[in-house]
C-alpha positions as CSV (number, residue, x, y, z in Angstrom):
1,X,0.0,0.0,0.0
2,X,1.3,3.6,-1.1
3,X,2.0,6.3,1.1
4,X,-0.4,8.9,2.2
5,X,-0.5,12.6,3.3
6,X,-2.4,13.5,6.2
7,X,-5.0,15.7,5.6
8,X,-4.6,17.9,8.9
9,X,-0.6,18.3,9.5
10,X,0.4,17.3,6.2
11,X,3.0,14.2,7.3
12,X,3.4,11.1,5.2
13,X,2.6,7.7,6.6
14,X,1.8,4.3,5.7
15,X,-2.1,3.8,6.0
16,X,-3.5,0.6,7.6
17,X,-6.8,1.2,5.6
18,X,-7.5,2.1,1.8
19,X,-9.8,5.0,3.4
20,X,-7.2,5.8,6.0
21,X,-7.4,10.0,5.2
22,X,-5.2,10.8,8.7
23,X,-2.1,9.4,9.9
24,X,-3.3,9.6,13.9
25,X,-6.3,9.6,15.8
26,X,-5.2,12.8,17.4
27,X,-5.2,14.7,13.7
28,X,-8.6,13.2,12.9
29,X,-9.3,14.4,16.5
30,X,-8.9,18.4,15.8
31,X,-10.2,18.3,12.4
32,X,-13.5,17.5,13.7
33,X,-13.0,19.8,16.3
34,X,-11.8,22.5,14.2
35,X,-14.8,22.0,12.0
36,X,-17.3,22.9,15.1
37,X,-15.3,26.0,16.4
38,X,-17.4,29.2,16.6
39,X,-16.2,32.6,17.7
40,X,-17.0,34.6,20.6
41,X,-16.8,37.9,22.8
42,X,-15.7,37.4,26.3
43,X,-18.3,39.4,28.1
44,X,-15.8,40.5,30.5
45,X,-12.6,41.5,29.1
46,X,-14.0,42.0,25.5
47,X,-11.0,39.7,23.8
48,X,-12.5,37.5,20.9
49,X,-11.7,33.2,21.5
50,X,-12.4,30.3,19.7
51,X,-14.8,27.6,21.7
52,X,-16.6,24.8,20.3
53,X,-20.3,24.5,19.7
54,X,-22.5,23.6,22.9
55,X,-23.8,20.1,23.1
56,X,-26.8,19.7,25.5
57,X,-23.8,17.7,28.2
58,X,-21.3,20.5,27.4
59,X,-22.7,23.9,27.4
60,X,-20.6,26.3,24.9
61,X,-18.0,27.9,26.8
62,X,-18.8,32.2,28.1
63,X,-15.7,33.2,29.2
64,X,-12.4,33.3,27.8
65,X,-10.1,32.1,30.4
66,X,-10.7,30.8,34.4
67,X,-9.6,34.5,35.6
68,X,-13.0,35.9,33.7
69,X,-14.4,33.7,34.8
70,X,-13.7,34.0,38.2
71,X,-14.3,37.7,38.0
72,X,-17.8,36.9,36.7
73,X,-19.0,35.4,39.7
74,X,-17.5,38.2,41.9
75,X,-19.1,40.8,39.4
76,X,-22.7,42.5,40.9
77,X,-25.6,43.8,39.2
78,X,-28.3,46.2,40.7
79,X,-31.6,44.9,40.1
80,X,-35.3,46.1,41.8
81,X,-36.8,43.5,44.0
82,X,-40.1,42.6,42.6
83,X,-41.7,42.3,46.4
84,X,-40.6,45.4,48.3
85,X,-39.1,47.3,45.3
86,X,-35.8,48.6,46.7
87,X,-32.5,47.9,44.7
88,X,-30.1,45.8,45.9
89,X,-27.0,43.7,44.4
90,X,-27.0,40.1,43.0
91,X,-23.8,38.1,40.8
92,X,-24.1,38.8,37.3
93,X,-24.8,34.8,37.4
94,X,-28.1,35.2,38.9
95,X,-29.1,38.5,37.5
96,X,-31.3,36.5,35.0
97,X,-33.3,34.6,37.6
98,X,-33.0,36.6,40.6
99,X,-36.3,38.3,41.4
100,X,-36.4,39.3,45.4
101,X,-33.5,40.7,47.5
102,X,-34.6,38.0,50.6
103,X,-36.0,35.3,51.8
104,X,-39.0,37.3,53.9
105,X,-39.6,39.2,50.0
106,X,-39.6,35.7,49.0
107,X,-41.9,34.3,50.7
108,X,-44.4,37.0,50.2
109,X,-43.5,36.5,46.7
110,X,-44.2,33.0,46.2
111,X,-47.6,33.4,48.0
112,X,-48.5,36.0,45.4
113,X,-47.4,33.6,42.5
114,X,-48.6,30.2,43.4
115,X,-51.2,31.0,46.2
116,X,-54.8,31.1,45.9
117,X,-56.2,30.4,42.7
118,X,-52.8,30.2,40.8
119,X,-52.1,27.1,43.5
120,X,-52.6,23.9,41.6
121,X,-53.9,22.7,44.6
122,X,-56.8,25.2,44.5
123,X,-60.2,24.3,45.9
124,X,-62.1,27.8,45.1
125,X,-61.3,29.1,48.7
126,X,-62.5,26.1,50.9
127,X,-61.0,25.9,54.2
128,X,-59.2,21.9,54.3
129,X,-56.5,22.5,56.9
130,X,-57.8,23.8,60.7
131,X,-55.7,22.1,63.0
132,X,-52.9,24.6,62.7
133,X,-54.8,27.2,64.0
134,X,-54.6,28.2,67.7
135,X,-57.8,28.1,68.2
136,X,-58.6,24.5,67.1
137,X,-55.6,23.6,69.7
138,X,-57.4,25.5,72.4
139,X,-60.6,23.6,71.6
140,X,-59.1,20.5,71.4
141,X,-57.9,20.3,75.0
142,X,-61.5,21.3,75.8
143,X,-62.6,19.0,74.9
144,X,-60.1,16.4,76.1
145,X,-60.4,18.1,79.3
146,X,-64.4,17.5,79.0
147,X,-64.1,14.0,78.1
148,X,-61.7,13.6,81.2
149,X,-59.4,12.6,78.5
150,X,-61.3,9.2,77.5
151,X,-62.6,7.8,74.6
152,X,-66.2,7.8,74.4
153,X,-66.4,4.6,72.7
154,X,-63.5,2.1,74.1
155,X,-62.4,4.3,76.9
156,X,-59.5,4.0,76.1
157,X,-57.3,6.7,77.9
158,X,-53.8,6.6,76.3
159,X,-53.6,10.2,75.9
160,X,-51.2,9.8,72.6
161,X,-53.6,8.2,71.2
162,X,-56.7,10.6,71.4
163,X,-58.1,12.2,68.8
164,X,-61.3,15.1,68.8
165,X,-63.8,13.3,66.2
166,X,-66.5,15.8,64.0
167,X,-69.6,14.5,64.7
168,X,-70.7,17.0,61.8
169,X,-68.1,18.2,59.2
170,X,-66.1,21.1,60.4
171,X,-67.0,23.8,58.0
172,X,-70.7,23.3,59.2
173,X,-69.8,23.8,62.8
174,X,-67.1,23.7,65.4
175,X,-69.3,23.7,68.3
176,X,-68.3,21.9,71.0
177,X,-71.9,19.8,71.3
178,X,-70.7,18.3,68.1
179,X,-67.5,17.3,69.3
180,X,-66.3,14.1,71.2
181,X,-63.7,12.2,72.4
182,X,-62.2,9.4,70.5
183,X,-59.2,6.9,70.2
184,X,-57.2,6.5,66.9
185,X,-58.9,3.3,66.2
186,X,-62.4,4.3,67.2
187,X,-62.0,7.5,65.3
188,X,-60.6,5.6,61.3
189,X,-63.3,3.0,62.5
190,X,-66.2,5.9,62.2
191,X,-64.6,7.5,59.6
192,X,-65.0,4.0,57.2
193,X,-68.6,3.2,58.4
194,X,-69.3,6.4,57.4
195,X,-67.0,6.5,54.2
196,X,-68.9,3.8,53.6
197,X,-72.7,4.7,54.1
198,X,-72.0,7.7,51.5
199,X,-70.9,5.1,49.0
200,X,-73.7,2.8,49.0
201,X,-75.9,6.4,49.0
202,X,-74.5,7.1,45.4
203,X,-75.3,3.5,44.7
């Protein structure tokens, strides 16, 4: 077999194959790479620099060297916090997604985006959680304490395990007449009977 010239640094050599076009892996290497080089402006210091083309693993390089870099992610932008609507300082970095200048402005921010109607969660504004209000606590011993802290069906009086059952669903009334005492079993054992009687009603 006759000798060929490599196509990228021009050397003779002895192919192995007939379609052998490049005497090392390494030359085919950085042709293919030099065919995907693209030219850019480092944001930072300006200089133009060769980088090759973003793949979804590999973004496409920003910066021309570590030291921009580097200086990027020390370098601040003043943006307007979208909650209280004072300026403050963020890295360049985060200048794109940064929307509050704290975690309180966050919060109230969040509520304003997802809460309410925009929560995908959203039950047109009825009440499903009442146990973390003070009040409910408050009533809840009151009804322990009433009780004398026994369940009204096994008497049971393990107090970890009582529970205050609705006789009538809470958003009708929170009265304490419809309010009793109940152990964990008693109380999922009411809860299926009646789970159950409203099945067979649809029946």
């Amino acid at each position: 077999m006759e000798n060929k010239t490599c196509l990228f640094c021009g050397n003779k050599f002895l192919p192995v194959r007939s379609d052998q076009k490049y005497c090392s892996h390494q030359c085919g290497k950085n042709t293919y790479l030099n065919r995907h080089k693209v030219l850019k402006h480092c944001p930072i210091c300006g200089k133009e620099f060769l980088t090759y083309k973003g793949a979804p693993s590999k973004p496409q390089t920003t910066y021309c060297s570590n030291q921009c870099k580097s200086l990027a992610q020390c370098h601040k932008v003043e943006l307007i916090c979208q909650t209280c609507g004072e300026a403050y300082l963020v890295a360049s970095w985060r200048a794109r997604t940064s929307v509050v200048c704290s975690r309180k402005c966050y919060s109230i921010w969040r509520i304003g985006r997802y809460g309410g109607e925009n929560h995908w969660h959203w039950q047109g504004g009825k009440e499903t959680n009442y146990t973390w209000k003070p009040e409910w606590r408050e009533l809840r011993i009151s009804i322990l304490k009433r009780d004398k802290y026994q369940c009204q069906s096994c008497e049971e009086r393990n107090k970890a395990k009582l529970e205050v059952h609705h006789v009538i669903p809470f958003e009708v009334s929170n009265s304490h007449t419809f309010l009793i005492t109940l152990c964990r079993k008693c109380h999922r054992k009411v809860h299926r009977e009646l789970n159950h009687n409203i099945a067979l009603s649809h029946v």
